[in-house]
PDB file of N, CA, C and O in Angstrom:
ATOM      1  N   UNK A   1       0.800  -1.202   0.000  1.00  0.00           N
ATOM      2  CA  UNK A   1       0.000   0.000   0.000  1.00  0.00           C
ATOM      3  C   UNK A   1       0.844   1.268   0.000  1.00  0.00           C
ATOM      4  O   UNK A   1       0.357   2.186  -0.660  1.00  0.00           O
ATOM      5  N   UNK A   2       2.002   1.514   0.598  1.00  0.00           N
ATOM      6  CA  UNK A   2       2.794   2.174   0.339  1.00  0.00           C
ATOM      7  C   UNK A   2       2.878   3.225  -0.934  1.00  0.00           C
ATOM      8  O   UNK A   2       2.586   4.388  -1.211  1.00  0.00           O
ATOM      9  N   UNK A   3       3.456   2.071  -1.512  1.00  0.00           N
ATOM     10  CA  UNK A   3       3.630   2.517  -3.417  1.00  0.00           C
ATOM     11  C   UNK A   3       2.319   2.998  -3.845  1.00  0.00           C
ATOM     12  O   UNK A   3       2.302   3.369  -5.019  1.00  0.00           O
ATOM     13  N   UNK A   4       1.453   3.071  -3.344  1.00  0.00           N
ATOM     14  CA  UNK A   4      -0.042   3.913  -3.827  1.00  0.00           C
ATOM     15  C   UNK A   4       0.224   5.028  -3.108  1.00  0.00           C
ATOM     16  O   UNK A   4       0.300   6.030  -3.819  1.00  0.00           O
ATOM     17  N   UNK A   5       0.367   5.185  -2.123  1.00  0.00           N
ATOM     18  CA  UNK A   5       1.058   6.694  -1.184  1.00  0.00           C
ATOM     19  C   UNK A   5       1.731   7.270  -2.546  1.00  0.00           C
ATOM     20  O   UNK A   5       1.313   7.996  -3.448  1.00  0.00           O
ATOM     21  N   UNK A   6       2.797   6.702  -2.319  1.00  0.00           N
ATOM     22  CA  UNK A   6       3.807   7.232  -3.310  1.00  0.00           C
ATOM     23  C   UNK A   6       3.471   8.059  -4.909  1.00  0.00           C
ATOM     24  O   UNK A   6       3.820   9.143  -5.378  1.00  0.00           O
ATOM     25  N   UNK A   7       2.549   6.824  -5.455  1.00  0.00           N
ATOM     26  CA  UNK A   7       2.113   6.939  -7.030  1.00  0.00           C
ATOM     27  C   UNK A   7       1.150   8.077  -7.077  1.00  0.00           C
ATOM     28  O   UNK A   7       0.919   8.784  -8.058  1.00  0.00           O
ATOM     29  N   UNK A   8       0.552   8.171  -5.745  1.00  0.00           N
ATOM     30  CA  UNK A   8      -0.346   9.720  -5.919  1.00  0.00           C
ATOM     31  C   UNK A   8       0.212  10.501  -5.558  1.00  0.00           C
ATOM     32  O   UNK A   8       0.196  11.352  -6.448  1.00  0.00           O
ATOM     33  N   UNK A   9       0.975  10.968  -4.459  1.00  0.00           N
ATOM     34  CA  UNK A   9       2.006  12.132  -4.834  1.00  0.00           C
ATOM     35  C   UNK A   9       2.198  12.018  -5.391  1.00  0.00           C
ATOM     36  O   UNK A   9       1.096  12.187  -5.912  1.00  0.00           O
ATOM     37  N   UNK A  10       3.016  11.706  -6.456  1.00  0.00           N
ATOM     38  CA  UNK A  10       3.779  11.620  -7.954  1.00  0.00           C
ATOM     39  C   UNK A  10       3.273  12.357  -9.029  1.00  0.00           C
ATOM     40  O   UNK A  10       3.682  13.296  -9.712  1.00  0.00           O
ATOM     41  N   UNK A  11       1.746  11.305  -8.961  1.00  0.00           N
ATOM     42  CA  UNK A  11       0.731  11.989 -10.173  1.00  0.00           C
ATOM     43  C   UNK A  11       0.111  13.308  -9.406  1.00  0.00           C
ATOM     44  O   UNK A  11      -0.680  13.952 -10.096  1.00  0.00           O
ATOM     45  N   UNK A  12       0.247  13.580  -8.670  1.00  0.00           N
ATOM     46  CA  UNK A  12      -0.473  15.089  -8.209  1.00  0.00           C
ATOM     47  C   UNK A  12       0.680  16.086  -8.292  1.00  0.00           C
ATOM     48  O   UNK A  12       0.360  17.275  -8.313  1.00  0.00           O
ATOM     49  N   UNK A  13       2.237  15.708  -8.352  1.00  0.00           N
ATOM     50  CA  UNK A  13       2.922  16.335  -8.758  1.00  0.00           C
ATOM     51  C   UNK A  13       2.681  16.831 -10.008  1.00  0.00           C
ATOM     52  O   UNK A  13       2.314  17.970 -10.296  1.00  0.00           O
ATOM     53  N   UNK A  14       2.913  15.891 -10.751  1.00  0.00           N
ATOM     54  CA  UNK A  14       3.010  15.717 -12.958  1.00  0.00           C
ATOM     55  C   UNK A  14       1.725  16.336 -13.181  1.00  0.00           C
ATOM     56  O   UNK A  14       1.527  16.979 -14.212  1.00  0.00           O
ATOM     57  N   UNK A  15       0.803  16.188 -12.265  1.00  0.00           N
ATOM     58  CA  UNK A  15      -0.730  17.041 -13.045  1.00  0.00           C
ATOM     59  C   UNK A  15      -0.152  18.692 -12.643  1.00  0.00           C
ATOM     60  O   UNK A  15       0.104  19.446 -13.583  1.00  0.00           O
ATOM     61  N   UNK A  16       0.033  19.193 -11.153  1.00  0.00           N
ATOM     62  CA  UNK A  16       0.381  20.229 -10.804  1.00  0.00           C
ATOM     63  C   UNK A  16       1.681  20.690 -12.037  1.00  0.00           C
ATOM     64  O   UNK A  16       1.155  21.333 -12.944  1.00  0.00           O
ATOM     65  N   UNK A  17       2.286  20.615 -12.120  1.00  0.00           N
ATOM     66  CA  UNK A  17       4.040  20.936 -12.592  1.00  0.00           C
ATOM     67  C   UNK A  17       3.568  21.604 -13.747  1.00  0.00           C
ATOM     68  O   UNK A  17       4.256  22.593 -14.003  1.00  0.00           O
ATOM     69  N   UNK A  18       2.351  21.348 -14.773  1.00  0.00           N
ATOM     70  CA  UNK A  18       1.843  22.019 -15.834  1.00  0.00           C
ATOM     71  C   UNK A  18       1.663  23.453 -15.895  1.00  0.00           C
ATOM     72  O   UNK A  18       2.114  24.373 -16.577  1.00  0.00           O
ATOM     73  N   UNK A  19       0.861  23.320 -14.962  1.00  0.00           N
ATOM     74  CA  UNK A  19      -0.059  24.998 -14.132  1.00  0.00           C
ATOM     75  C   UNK A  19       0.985  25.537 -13.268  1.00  0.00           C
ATOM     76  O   UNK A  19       0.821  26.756 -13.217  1.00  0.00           O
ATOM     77  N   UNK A  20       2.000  25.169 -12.557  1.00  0.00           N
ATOM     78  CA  UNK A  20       2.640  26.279 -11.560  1.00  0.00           C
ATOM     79  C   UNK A  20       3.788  26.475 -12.901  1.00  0.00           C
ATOM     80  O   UNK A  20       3.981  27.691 -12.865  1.00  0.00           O
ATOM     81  N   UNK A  21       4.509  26.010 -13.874  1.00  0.00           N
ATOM     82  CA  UNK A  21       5.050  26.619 -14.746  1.00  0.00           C
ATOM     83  C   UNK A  21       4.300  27.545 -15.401  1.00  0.00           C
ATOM     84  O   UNK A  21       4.778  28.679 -15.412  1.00  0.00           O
ATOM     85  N   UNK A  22       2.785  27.304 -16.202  1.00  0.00           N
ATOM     86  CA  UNK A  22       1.935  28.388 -16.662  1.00  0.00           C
ATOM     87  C   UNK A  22       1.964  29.706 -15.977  1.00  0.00           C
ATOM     88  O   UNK A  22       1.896  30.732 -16.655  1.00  0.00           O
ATOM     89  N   UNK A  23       2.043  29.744 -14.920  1.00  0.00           N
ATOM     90  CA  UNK A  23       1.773  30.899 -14.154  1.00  0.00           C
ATOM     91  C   UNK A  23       2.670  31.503 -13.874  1.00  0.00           C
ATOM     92  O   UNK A  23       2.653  32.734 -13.873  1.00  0.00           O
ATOM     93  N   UNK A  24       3.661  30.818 -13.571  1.00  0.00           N
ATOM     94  CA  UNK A  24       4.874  31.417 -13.306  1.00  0.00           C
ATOM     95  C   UNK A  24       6.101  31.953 -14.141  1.00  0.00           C
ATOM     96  O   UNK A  24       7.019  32.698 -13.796  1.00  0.00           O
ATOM     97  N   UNK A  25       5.764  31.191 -15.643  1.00  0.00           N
ATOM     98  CA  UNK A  25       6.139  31.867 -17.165  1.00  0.00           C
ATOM     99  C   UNK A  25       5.452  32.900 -17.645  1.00  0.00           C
ATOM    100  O   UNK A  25       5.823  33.831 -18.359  1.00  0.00           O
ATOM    101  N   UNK A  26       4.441  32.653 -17.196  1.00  0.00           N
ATOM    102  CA  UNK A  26       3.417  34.023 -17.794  1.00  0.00           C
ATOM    103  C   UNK A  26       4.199  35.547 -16.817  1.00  0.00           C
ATOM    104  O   UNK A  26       4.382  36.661 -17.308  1.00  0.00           O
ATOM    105  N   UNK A  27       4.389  35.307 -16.001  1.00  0.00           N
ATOM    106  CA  UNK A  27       4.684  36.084 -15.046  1.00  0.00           C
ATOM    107  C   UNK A  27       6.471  37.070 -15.572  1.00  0.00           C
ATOM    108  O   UNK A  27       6.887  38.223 -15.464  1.00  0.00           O
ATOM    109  N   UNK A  28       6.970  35.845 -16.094  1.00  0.00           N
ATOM    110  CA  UNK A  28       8.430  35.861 -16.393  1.00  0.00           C
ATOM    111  C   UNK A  28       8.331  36.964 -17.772  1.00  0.00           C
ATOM    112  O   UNK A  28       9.140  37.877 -17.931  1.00  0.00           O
ATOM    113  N   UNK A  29       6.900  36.608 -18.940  1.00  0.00           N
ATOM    114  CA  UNK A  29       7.157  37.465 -19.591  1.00  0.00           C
ATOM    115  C   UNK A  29       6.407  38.728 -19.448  1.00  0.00           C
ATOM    116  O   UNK A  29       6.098  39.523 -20.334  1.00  0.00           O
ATOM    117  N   UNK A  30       6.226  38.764 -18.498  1.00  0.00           N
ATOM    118  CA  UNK A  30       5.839  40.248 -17.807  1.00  0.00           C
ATOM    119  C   UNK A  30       6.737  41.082 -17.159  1.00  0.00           C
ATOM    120  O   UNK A  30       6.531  42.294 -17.103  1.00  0.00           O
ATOM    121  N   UNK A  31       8.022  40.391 -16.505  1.00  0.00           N
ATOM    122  CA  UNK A  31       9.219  40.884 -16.148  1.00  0.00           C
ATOM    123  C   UNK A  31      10.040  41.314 -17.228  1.00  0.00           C
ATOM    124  O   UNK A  31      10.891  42.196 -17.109  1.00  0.00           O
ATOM    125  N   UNK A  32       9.795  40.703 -18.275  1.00  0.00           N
ATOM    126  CA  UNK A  32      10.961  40.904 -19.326  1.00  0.00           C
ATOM    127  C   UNK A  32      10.583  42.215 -20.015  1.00  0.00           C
ATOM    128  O   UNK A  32      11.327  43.171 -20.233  1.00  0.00           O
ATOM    129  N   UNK A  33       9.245  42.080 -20.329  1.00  0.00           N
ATOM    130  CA  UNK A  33       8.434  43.515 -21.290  1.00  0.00           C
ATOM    131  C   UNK A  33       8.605  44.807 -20.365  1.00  0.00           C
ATOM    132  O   UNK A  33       8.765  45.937 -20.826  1.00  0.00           O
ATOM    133  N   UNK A  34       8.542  44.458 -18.816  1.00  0.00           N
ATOM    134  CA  UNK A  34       8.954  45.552 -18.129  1.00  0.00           C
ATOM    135  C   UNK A  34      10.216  45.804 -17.891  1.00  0.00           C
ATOM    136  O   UNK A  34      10.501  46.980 -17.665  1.00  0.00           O
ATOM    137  N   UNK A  35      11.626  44.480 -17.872  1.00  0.00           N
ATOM    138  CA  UNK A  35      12.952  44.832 -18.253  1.00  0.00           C
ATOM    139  C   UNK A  35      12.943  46.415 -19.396  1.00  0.00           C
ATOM    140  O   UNK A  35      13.254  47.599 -19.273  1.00  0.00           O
ATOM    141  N   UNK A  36      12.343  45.450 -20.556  1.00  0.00           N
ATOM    142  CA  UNK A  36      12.543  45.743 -22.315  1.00  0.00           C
ATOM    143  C   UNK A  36      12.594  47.270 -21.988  1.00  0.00           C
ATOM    144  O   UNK A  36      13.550  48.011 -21.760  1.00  0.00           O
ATOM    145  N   UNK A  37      10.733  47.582 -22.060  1.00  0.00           N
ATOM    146  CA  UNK A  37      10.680  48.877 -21.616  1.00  0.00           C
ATOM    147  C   UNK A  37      10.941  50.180 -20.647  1.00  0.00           C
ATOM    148  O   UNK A  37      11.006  51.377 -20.927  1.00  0.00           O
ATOM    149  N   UNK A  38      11.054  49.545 -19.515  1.00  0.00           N
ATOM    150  CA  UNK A  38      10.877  50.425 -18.493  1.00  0.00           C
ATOM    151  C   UNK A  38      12.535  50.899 -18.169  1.00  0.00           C
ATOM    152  O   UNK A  38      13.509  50.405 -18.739  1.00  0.00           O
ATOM    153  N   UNK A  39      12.581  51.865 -17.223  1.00  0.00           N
ATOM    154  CA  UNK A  39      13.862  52.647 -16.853  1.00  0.00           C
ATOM    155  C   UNK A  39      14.254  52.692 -15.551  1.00  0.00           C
ATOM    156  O   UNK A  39      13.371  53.089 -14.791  1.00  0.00           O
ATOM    157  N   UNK A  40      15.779  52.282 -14.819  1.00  0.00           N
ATOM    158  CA  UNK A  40      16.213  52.432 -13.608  1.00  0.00           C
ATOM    159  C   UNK A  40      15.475  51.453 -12.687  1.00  0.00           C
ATOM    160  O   UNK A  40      15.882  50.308 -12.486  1.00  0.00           O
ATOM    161  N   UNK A  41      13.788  52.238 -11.851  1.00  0.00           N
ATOM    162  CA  UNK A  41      13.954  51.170 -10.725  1.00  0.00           C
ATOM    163  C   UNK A  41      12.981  49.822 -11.311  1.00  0.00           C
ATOM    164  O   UNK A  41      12.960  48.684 -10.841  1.00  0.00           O
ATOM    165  N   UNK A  42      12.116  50.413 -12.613  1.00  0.00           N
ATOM    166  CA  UNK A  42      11.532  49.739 -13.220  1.00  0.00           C
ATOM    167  C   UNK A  42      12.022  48.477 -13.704  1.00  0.00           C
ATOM    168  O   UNK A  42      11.234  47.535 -13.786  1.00  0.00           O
ATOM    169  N   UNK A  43      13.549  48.307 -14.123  1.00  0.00           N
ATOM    170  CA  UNK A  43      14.065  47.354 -14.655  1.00  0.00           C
ATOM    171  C   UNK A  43      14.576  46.903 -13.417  1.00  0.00           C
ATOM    172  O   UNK A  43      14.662  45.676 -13.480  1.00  0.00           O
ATOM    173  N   UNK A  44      14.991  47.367 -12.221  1.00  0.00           N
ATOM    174  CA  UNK A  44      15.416  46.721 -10.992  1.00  0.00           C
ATOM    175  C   UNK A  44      14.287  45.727 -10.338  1.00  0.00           C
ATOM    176  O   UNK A  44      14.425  44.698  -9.677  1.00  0.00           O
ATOM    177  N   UNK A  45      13.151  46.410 -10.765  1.00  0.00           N
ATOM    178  CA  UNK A  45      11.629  45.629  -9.982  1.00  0.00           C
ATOM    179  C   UNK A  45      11.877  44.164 -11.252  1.00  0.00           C
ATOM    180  O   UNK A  45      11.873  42.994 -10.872  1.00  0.00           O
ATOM    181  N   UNK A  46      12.046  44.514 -12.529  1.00  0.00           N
ATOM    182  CA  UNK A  46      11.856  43.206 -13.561  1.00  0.00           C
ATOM    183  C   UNK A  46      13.071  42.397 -13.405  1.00  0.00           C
ATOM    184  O   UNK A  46      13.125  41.305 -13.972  1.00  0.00           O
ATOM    185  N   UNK A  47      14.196  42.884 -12.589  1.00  0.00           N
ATOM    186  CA  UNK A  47      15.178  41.829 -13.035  1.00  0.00           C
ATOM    187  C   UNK A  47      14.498  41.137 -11.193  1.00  0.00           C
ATOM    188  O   UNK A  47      13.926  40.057 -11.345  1.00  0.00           O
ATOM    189  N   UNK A  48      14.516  41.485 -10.114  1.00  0.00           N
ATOM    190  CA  UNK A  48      13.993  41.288  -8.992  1.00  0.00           C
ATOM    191  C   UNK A  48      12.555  40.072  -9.063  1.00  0.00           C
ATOM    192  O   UNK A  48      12.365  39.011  -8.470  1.00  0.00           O
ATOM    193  N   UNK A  49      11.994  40.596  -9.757  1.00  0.00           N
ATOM    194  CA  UNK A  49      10.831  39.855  -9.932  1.00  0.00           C
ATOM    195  C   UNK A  49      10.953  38.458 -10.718  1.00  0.00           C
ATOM    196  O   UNK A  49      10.166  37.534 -10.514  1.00  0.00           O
ATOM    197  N   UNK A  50      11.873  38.402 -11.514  1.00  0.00           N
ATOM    198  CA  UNK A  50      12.130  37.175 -12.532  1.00  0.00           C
ATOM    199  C   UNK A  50      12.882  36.314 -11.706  1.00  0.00           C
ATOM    200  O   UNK A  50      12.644  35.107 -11.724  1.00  0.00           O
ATOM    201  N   UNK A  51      14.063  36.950 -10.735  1.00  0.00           N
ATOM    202  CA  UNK A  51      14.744  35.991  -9.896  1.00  0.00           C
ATOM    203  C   UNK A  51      14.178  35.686  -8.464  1.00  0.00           C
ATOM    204  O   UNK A  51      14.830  35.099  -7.600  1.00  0.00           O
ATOM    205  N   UNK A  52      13.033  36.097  -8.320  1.00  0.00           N
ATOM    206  CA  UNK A  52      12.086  35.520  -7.074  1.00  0.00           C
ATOM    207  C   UNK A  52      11.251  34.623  -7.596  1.00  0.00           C
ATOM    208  O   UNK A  52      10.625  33.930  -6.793  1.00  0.00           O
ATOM    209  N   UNK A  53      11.049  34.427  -8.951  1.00  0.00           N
ATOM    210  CA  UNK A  53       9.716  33.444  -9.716  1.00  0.00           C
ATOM    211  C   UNK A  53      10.213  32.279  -9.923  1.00  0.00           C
ATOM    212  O   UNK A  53       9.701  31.177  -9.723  1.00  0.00           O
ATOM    213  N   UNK A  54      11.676  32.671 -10.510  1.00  0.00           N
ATOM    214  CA  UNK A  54      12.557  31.197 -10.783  1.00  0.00           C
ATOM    215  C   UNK A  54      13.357  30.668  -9.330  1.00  0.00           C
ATOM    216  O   UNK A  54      14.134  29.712  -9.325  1.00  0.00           O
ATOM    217  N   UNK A  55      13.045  31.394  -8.240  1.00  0.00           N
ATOM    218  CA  UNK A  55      13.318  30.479  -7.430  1.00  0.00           C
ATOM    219  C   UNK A  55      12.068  30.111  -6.523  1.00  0.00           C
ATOM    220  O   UNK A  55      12.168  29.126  -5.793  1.00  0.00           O
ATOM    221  N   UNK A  56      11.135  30.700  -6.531  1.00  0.00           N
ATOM    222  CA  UNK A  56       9.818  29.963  -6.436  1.00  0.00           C
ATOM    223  C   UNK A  56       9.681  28.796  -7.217  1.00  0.00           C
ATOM    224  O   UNK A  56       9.258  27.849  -6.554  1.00  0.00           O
ATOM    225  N   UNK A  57       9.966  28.471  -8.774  1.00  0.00           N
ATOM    226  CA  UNK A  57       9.513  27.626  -9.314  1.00  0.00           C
ATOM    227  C   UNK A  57      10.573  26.268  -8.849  1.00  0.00           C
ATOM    228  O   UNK A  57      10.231  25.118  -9.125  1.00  0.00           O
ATOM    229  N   UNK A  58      11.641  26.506  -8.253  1.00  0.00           N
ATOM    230  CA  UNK A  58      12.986  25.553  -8.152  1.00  0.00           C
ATOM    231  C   UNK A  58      11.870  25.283  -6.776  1.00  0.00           C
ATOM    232  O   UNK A  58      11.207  24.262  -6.595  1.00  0.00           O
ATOM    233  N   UNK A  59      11.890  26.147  -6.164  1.00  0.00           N
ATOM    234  CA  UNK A  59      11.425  25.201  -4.566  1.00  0.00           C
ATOM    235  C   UNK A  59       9.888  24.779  -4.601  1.00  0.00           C
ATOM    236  O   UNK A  59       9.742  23.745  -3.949  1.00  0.00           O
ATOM    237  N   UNK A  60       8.752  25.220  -5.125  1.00  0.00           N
ATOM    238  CA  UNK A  60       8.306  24.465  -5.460  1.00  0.00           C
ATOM    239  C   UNK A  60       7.581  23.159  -6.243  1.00  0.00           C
ATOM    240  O   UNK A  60       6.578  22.490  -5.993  1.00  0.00           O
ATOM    241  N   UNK A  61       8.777  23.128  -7.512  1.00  0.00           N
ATOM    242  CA  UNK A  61       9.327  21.758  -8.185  1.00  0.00           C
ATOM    243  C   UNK A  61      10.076  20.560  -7.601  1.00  0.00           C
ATOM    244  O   UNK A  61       9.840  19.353  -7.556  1.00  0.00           O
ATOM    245  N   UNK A  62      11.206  21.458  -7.110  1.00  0.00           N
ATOM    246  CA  UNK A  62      11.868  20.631  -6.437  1.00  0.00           C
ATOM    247  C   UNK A  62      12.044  20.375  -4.755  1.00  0.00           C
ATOM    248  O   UNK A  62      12.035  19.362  -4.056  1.00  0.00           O
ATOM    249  N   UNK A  63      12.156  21.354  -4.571  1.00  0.00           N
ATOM    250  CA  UNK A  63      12.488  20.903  -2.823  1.00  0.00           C
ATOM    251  C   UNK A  63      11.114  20.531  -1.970  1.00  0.00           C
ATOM    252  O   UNK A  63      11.124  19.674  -1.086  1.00  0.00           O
ATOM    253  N   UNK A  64       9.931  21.280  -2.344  1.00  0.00           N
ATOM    254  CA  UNK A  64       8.673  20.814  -2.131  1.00  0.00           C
ATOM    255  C   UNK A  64       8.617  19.249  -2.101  1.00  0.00           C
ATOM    256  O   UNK A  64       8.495  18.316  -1.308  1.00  0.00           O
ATOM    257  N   UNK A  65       8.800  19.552  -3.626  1.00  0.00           N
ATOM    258  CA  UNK A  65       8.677  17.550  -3.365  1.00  0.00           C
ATOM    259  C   UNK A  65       9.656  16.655  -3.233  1.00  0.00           C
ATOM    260  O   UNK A  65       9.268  15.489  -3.300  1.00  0.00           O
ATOM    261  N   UNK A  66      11.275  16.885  -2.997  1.00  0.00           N
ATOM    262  CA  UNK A  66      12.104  15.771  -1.831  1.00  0.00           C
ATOM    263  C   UNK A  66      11.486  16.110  -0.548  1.00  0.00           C
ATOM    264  O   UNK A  66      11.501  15.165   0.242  1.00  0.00           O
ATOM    265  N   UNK A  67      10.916  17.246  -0.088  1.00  0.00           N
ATOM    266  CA  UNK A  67      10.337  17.032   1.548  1.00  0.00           C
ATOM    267  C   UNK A  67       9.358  16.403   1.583  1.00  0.00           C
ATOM    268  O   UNK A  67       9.266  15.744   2.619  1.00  0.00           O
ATOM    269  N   UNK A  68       8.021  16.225   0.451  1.00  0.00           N
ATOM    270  CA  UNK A  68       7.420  15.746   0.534  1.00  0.00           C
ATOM    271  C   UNK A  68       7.371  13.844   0.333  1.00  0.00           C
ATOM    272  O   UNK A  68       6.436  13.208   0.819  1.00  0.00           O
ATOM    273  N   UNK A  69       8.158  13.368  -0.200  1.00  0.00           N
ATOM    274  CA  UNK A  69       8.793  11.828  -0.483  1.00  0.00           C
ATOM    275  C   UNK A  69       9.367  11.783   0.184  1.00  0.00           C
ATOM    276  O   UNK A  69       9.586  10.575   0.283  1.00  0.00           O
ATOM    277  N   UNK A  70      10.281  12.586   1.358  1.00  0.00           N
ATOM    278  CA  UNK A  70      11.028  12.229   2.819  1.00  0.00           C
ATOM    279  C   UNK A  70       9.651  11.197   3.687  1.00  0.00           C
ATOM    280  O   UNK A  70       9.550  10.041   4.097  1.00  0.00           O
ATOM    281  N   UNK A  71       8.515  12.789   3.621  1.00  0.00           N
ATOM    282  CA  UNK A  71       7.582  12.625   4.374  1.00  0.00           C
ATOM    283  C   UNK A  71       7.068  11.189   4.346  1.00  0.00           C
ATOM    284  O   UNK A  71       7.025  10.285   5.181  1.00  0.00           O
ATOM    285  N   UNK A  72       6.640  11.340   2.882  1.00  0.00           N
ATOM    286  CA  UNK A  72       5.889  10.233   3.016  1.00  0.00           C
ATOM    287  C   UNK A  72       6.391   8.238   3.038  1.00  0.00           C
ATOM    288  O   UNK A  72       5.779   7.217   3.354  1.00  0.00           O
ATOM    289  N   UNK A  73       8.021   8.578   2.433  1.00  0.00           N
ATOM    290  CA  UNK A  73       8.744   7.559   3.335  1.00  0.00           C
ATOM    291  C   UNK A  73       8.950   7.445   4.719  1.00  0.00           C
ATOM    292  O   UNK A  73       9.445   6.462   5.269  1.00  0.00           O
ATOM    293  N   UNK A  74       8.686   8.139   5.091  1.00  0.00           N
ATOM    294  CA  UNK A  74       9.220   7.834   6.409  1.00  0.00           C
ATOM    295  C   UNK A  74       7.980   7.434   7.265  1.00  0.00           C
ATOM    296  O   UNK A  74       8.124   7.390   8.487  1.00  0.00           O
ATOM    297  N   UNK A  75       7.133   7.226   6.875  1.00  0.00           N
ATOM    298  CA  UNK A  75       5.474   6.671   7.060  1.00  0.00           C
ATOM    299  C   UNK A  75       5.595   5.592   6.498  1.00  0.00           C
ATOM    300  O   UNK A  75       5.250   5.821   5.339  1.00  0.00           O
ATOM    301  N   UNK A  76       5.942   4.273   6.605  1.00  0.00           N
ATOM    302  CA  UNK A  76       6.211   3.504   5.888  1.00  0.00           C
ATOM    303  C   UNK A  76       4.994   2.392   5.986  1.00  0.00           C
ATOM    304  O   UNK A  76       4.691   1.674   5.034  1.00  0.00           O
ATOM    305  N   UNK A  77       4.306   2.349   7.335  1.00  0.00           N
ATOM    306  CA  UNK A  77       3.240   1.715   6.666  1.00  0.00           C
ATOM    307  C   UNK A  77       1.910   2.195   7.011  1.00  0.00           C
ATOM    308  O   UNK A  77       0.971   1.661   7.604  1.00  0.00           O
ATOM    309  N   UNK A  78       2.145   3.829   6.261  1.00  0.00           N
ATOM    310  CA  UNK A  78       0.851   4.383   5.913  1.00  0.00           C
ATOM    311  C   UNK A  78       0.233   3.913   4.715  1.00  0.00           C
ATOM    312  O   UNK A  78       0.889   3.810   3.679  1.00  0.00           O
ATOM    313  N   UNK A  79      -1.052   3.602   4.779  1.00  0.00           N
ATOM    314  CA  UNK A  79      -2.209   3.516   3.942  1.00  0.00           C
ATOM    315  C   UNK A  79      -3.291   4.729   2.999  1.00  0.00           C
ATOM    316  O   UNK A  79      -3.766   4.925   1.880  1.00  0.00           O
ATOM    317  N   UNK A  80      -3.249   5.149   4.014  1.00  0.00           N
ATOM    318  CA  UNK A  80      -3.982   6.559   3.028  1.00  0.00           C
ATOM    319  C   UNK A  80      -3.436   7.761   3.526  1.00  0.00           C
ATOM    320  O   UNK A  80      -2.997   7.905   4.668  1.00  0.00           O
ATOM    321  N   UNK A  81      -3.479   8.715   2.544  1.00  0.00           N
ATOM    322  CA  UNK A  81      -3.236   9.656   2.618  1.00  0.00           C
ATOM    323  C   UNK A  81      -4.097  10.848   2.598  1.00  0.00           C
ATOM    324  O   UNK A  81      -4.983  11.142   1.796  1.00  0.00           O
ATOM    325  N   UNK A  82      -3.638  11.522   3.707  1.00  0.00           N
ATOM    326  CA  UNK A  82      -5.265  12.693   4.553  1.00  0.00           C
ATOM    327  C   UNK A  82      -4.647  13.931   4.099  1.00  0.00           C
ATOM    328  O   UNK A  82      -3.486  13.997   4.502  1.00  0.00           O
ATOM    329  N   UNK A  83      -4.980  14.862   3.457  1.00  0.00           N
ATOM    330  CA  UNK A  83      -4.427  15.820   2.832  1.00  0.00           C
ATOM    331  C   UNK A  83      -5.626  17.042   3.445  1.00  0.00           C
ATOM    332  O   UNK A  83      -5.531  18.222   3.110  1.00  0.00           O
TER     333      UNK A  83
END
C-alpha cells in the first residue's frame, strides 16, 4: 500500500508541474516587457521579480517535493493519505 502513497504524490505532482510553470512563465514574460521597456527602478523591480519566480519555481518543483517523499517515506506503513 505504500507505493499507492507514493504513485499519488507523484501523479499530483506531474498534473500540478503544468499549471505552476503556466503561471509562473506568464509572469516571467511580464518581467521581461517591463525589463525591455521600463527605466532604472523599473528594470530593478523586472530583473527582482524574474529571480524571485525562478526560485519559487525551483522550490516548489523541487524541494517541495524531496520534503514531501522524505515525508511520506518515512510513514512507511501508511495507507492513506489525509491531505
Amino acid at each position: 500500500m505504500h507505493f499507492l502513497v507514493q504513485e499519488a504524490v507523484k501523479n499530483g505532482y506531474d498534473k500540478a508541474t503544468l499549471t505552476i510553470l503556466d503561471a509562473n512563465i506568464t509572469t516571467i514574460i511580464a518581467a521581461i516587457i517591463l525589463y525591455q521597456f521600463g527605466t532604472g527602478p523599473v528594470r530593478g523591480f523586472a530583473v527582482t521579480l524574474s529571480l524571485g519566480i525562478l526560485s519559487s519555481i525551483f522550490t516548489t518543483l523541487f524541494v517541495s517535493h524531496i520534503i514531501f517523499d522524505l515525508y511520506v517515506a518515512k510513514k512507511v506503513n501508511q495507507t492513506k493519505l489525509s491531505i
